[in-house]
Every structure is written in C-alpha cells, then in structure tokens.
mmCIF file as Biopython writes it, N, C-alpha, C and O atoms, coordinates in Angstrom:
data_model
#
loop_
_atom_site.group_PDB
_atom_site.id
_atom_site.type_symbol
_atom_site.label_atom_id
_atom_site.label_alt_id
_atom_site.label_comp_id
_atom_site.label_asym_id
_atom_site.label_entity_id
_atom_site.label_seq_id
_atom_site.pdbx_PDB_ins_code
_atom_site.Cartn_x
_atom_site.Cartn_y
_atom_site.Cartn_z
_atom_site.occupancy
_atom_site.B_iso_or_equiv
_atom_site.auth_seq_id
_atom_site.auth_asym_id
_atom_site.pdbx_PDB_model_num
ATOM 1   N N  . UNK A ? 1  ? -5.364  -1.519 4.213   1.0 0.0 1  A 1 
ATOM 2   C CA . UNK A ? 1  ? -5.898  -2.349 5.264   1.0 0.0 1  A 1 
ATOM 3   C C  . UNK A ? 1  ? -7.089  -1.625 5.886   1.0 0.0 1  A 1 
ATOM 4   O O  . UNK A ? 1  ? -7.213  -0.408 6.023   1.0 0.0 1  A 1 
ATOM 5   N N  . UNK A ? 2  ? -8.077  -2.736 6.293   1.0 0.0 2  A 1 
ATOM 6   C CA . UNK A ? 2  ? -9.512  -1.601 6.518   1.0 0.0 2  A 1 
ATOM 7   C C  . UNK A ? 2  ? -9.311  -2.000 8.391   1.0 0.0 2  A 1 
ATOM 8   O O  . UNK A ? 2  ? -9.014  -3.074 8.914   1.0 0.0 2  A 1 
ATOM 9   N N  . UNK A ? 3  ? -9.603  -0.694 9.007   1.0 0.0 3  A 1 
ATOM 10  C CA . UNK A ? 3  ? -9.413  -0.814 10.214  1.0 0.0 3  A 1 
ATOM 11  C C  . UNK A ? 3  ? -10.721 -0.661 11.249  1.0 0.0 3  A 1 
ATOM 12  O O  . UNK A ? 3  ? -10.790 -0.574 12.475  1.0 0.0 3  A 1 
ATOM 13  N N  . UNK A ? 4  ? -12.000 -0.669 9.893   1.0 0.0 4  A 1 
ATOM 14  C CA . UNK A ? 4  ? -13.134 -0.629 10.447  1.0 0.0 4  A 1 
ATOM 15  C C  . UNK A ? 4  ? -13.676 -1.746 11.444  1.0 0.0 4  A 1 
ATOM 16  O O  . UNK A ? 4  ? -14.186 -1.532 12.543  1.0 0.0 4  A 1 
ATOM 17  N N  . UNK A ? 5  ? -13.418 -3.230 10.715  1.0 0.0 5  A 1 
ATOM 18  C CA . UNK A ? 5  ? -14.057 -4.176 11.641  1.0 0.0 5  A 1 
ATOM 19  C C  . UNK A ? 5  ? -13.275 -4.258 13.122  1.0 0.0 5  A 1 
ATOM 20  O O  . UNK A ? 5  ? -13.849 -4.224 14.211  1.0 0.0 5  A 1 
ATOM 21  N N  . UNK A ? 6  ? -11.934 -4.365 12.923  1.0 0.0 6  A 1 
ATOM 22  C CA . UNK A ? 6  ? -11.562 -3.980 14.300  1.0 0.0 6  A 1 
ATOM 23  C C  . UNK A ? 6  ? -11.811 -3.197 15.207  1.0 0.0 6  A 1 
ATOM 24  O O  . UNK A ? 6  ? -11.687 -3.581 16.370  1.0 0.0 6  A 1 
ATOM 25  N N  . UNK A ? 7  ? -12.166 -2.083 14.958  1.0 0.0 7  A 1 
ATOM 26  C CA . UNK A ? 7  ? -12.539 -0.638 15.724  1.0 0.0 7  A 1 
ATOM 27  C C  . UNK A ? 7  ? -13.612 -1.165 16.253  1.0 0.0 7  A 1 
ATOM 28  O O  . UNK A ? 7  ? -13.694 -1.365 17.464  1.0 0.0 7  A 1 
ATOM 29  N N  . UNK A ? 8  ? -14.694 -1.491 15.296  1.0 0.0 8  A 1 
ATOM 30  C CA . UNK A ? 8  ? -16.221 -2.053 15.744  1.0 0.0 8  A 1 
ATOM 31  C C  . UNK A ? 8  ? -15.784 -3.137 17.004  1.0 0.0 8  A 1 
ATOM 32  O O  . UNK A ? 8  ? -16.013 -3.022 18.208  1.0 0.0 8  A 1 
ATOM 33  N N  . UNK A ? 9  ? -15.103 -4.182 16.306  1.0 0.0 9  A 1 
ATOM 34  C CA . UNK A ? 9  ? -15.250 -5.326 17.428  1.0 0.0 9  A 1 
ATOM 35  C C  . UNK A ? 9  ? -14.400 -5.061 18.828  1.0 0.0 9  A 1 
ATOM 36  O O  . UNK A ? 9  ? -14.257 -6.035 19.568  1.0 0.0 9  A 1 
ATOM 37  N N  . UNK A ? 10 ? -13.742 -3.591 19.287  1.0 0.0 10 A 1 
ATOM 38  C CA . UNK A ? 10 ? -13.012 -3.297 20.323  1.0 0.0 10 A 1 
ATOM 39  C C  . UNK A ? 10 ? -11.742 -3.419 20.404  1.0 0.0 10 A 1 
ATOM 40  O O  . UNK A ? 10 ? -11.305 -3.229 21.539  1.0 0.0 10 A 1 
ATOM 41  N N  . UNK A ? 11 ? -11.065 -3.643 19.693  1.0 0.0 11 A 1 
ATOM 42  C CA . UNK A ? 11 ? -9.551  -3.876 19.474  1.0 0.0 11 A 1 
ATOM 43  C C  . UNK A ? 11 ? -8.728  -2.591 20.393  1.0 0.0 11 A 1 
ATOM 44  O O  . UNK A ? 11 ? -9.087  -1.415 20.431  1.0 0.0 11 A 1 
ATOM 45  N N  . UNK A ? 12 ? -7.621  -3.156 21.050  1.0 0.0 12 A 1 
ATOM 46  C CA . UNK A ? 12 ? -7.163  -1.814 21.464  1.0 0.0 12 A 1 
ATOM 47  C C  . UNK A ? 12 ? -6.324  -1.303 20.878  1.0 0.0 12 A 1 
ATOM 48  O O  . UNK A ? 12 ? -6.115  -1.667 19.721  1.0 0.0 12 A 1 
ATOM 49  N N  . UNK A ? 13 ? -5.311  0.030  21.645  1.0 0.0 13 A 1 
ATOM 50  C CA . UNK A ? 13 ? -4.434  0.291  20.900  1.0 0.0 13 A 1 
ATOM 51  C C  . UNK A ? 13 ? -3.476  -0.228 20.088  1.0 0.0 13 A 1 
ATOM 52  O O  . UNK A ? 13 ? -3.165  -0.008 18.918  1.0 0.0 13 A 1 
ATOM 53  N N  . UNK A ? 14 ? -2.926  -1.210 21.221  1.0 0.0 14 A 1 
ATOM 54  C CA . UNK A ? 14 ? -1.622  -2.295 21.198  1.0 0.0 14 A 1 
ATOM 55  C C  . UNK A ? 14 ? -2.130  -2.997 19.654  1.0 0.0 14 A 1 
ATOM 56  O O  . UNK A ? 14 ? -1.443  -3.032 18.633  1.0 0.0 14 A 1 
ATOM 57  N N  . UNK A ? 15 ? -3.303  -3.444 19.798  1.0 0.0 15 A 1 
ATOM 58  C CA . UNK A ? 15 ? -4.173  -4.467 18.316  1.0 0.0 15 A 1 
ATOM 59  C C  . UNK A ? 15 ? -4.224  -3.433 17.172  1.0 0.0 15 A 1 
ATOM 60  O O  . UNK A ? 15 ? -4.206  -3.816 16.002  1.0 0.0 15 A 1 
ATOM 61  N N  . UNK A ? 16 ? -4.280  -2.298 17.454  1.0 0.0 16 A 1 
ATOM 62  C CA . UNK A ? 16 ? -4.463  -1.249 16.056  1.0 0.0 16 A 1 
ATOM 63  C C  . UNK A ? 16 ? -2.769  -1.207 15.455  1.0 0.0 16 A 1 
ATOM 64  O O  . UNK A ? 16 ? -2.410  -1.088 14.283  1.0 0.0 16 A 1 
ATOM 65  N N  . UNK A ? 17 ? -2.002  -1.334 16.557  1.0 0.0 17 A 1 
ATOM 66  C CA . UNK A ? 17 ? -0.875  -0.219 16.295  1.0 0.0 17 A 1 
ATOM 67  C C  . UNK A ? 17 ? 0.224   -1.707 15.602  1.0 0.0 17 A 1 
ATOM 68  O O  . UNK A ? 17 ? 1.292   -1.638 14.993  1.0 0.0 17 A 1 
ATOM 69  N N  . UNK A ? 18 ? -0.791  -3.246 16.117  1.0 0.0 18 A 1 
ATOM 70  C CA . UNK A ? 18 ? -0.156  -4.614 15.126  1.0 0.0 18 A 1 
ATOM 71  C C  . UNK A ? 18 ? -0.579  -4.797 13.867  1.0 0.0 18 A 1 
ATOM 72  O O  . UNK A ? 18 ? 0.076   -5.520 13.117  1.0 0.0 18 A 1 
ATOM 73  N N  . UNK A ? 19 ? -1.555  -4.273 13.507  1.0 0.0 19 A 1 
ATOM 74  C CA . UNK A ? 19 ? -2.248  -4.693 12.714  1.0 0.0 19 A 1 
ATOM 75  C C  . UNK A ? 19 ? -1.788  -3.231 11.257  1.0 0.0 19 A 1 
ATOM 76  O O  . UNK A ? 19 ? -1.749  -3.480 10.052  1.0 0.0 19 A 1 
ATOM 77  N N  . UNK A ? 20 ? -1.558  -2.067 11.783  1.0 0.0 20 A 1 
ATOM 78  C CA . UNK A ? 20 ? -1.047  -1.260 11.017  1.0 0.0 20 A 1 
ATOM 79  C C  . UNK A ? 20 ? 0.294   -1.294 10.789  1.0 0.0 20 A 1 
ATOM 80  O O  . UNK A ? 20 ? 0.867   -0.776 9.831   1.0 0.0 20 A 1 
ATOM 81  N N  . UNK A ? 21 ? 0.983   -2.148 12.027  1.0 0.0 21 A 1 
ATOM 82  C CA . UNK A ? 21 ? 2.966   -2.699 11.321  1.0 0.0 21 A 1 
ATOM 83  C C  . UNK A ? 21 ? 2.612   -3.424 10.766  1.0 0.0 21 A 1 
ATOM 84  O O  . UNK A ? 21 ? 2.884   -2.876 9.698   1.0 0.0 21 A 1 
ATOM 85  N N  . UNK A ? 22 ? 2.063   -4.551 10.402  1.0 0.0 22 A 1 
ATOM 86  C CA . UNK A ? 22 ? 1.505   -5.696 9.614   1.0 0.0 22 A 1 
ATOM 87  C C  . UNK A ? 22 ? 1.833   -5.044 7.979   1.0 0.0 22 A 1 
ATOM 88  O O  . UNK A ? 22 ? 2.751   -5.239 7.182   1.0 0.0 22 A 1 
ATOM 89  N N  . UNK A ? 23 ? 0.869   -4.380 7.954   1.0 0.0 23 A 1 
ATOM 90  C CA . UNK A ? 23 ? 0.255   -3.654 6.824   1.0 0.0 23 A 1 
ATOM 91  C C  . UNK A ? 23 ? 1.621   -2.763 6.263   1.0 0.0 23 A 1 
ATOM 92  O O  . UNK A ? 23 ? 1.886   -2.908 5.069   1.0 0.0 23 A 1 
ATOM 93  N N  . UNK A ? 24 ? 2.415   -1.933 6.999   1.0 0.0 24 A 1 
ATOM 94  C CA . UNK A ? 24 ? 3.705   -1.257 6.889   1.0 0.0 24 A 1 
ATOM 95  C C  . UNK A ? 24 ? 4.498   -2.163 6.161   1.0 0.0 24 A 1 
ATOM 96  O O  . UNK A ? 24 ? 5.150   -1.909 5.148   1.0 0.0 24 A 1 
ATOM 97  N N  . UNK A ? 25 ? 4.399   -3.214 6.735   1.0 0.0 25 A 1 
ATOM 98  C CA . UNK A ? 25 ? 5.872   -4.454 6.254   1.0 0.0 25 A 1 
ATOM 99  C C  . UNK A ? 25 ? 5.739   -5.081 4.998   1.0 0.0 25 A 1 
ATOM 100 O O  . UNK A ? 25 ? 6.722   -5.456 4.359   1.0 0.0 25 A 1 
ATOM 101 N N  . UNK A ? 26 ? 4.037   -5.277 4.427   1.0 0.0 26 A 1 
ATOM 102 C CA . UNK A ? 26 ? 3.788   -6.259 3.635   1.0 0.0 26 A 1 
ATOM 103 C C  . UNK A ? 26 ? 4.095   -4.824 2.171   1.0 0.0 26 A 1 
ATOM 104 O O  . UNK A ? 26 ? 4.072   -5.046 0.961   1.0 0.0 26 A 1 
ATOM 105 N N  . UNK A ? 27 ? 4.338   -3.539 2.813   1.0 0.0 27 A 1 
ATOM 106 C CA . UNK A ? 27 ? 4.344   -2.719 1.459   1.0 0.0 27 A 1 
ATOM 107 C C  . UNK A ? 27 ? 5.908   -2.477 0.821   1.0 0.0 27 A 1 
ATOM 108 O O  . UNK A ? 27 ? 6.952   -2.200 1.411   1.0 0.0 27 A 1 
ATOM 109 N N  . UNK A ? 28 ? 5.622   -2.707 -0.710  1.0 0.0 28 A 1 
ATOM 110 C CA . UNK A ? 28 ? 7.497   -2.131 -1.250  1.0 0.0 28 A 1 
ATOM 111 C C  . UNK A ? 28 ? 7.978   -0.954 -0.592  1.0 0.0 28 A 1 
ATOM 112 O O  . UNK A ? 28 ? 7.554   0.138  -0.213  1.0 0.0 28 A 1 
ATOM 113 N N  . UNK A ? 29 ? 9.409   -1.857 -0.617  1.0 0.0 29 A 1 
ATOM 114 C CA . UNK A ? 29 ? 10.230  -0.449 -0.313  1.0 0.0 29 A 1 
ATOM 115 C C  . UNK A ? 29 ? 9.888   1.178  -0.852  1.0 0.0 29 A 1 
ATOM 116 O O  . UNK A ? 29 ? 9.747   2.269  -0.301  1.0 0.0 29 A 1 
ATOM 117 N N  . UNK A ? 30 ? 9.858   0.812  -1.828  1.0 0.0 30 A 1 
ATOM 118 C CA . UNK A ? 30 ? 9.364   2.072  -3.052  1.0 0.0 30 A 1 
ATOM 119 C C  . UNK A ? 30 ? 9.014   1.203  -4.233  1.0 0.0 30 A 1 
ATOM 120 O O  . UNK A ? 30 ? 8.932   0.004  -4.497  1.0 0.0 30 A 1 
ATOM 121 N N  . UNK A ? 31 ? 8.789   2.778  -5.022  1.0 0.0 31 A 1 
ATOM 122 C CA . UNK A ? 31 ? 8.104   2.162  -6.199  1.0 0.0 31 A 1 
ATOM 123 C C  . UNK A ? 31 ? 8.359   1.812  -7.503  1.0 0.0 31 A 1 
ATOM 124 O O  . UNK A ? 31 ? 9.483   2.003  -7.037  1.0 0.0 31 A 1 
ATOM 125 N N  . UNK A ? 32 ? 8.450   1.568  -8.396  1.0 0.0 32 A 1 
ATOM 126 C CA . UNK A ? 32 ? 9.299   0.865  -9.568  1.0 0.0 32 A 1 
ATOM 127 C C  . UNK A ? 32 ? 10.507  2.453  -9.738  1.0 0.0 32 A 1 
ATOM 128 O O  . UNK A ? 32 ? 10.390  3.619  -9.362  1.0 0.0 32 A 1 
ATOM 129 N N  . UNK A ? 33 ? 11.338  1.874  -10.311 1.0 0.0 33 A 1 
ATOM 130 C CA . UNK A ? 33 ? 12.083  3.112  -11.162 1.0 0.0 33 A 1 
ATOM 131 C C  . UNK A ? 33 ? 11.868  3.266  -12.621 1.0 0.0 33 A 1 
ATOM 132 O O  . UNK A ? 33 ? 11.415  2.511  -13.482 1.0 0.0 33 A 1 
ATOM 133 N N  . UNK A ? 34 ? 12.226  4.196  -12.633 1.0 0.0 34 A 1 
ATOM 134 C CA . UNK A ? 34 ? 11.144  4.861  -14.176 1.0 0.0 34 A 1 
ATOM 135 C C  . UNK A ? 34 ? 12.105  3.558  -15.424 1.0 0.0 34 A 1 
ATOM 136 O O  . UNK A ? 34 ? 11.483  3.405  -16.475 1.0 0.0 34 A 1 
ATOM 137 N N  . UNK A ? 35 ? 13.279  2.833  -15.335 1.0 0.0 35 A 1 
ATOM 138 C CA . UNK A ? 35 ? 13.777  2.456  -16.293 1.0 0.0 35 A 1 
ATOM 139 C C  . UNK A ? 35 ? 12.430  0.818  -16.231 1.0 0.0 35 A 1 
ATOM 140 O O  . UNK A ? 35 ? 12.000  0.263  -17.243 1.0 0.0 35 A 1 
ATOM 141 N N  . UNK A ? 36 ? 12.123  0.485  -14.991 1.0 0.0 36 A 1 
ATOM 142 C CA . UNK A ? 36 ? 11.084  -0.437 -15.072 1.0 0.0 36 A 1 
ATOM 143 C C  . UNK A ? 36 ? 10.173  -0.285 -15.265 1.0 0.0 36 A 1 
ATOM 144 O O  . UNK A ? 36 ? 9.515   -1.297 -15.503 1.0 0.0 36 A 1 
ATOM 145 N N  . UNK A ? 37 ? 9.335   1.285  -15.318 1.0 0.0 37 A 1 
ATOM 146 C CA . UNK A ? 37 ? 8.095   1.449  -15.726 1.0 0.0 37 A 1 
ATOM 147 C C  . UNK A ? 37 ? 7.946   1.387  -17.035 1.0 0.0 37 A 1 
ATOM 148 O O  . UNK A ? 37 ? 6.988   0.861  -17.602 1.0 0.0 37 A 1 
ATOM 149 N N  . UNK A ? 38 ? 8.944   1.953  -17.600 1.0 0.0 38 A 1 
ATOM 150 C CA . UNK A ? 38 ? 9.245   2.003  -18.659 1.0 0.0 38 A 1 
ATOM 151 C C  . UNK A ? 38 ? 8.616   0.625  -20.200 1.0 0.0 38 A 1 
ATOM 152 O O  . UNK A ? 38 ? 8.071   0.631  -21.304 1.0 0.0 38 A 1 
ATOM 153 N N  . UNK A ? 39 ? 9.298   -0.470 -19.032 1.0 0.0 39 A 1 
ATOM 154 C CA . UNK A ? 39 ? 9.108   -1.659 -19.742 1.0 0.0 39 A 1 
ATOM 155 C C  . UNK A ? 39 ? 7.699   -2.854 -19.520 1.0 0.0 39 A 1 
ATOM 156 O O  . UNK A ? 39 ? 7.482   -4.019 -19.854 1.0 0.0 39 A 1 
ATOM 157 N N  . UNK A ? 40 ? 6.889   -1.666 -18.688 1.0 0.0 40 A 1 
ATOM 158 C CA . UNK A ? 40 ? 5.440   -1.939 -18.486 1.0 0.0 40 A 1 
ATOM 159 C C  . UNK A ? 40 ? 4.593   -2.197 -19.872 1.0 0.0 40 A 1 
ATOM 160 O O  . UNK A ? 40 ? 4.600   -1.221 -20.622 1.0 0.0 40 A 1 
ATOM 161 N N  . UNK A ? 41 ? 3.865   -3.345 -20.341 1.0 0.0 41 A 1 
ATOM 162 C CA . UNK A ? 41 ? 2.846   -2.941 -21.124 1.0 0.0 41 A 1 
ATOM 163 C C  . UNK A ? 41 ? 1.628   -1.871 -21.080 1.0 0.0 41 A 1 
ATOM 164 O O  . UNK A ? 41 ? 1.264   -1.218 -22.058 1.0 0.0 41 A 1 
ATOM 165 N N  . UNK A ? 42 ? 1.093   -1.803 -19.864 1.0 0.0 42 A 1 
ATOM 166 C CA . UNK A ? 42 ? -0.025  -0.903 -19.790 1.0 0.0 42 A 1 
ATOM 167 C C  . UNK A ? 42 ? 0.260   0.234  -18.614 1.0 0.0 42 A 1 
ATOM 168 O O  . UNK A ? 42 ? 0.060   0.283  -17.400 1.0 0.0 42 A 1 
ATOM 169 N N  . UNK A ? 43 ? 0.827   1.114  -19.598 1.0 0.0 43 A 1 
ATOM 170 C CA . UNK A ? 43 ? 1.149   2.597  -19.216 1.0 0.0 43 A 1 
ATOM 171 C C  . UNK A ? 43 ? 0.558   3.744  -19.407 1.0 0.0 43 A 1 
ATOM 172 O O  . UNK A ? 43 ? 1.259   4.718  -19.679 1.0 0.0 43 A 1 
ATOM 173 N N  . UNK A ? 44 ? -0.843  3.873  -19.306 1.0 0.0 44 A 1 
ATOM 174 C CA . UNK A ? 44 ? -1.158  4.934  -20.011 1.0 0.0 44 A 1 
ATOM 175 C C  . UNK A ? 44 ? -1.237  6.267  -19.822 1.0 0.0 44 A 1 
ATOM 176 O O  . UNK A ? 44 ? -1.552  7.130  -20.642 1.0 0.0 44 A 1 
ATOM 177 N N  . UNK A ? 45 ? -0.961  6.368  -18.796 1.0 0.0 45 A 1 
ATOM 178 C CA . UNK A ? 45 ? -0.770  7.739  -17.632 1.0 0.0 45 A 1 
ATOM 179 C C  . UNK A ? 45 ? 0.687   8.152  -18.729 1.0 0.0 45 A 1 
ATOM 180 O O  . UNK A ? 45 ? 0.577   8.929  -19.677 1.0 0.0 45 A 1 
ATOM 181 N N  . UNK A ? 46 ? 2.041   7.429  -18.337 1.0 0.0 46 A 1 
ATOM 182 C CA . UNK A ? 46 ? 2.878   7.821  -18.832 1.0 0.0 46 A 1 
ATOM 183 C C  . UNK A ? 46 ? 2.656   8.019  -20.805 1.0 0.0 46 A 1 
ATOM 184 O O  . UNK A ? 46 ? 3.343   8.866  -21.376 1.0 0.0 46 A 1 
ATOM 185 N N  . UNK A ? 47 ? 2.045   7.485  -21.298 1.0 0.0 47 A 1 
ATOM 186 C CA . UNK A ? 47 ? 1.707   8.445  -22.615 1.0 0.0 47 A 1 
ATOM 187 C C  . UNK A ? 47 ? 1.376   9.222  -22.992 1.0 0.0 47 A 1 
ATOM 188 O O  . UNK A ? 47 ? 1.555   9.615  -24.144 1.0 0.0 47 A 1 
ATOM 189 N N  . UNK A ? 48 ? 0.673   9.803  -22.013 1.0 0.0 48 A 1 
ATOM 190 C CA . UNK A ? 48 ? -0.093  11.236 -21.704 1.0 0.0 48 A 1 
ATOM 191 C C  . UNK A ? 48 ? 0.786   11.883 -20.783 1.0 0.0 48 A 1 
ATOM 192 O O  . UNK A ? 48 ? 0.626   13.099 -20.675 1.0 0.0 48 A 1 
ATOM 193 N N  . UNK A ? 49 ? 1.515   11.444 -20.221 1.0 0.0 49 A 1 
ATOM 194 C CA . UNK A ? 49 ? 2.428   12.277 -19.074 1.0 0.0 49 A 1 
ATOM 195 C C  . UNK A ? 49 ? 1.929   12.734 -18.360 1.0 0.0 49 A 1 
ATOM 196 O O  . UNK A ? 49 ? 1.698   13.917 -18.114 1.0 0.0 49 A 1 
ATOM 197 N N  . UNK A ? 50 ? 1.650   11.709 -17.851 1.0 0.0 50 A 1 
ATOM 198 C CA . UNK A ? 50 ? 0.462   12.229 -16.460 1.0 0.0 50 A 1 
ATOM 199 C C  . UNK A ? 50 ? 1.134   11.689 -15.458 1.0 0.0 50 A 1 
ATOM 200 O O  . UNK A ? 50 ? 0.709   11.786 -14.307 1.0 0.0 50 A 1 
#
C-alpha cells in the first residue's frame, strides 16, 4: 500500500494508522506450505533452491 498520496494530501495519524489495518487484513495469514508450492507450475527459485 503506497502511503505517499496520503501523507502529501495531510492525512492524520488516526487516517495512516486505518489505512495501514486496511492493508494488514487484506494480507494471507501466511504463505503457501511447501506441499502447495510444490504443486505450482512456475517455480523456478525452487529448482535452483533458492
């Protein structure tokens, strides 16, 4: 989330600190587990083991 235009247009704390729970909530819990990455077509990090 870009927190530039807000900053510019004066937003206060209270508006920063909604707009960054916003952003908190809309993200996964976590991130795949390796048995689902697994079954990714385009993996290429994990072929290289990266």
């Amino acid at each position: 989330v870009s927190l530039r235009d807000p900053i510019r247009s004066g937003v206060d704390d209270l508006g920063l600190r909604e707009i960054i729970g916003a952003a908190v909530k809309r993200k996964k819990a976590a991130h795949a587990g390796m048995f689902d990455i697994a079954k990714t077509t385009n993996r290429p990090m994990i072929h290289i083991g990266g």
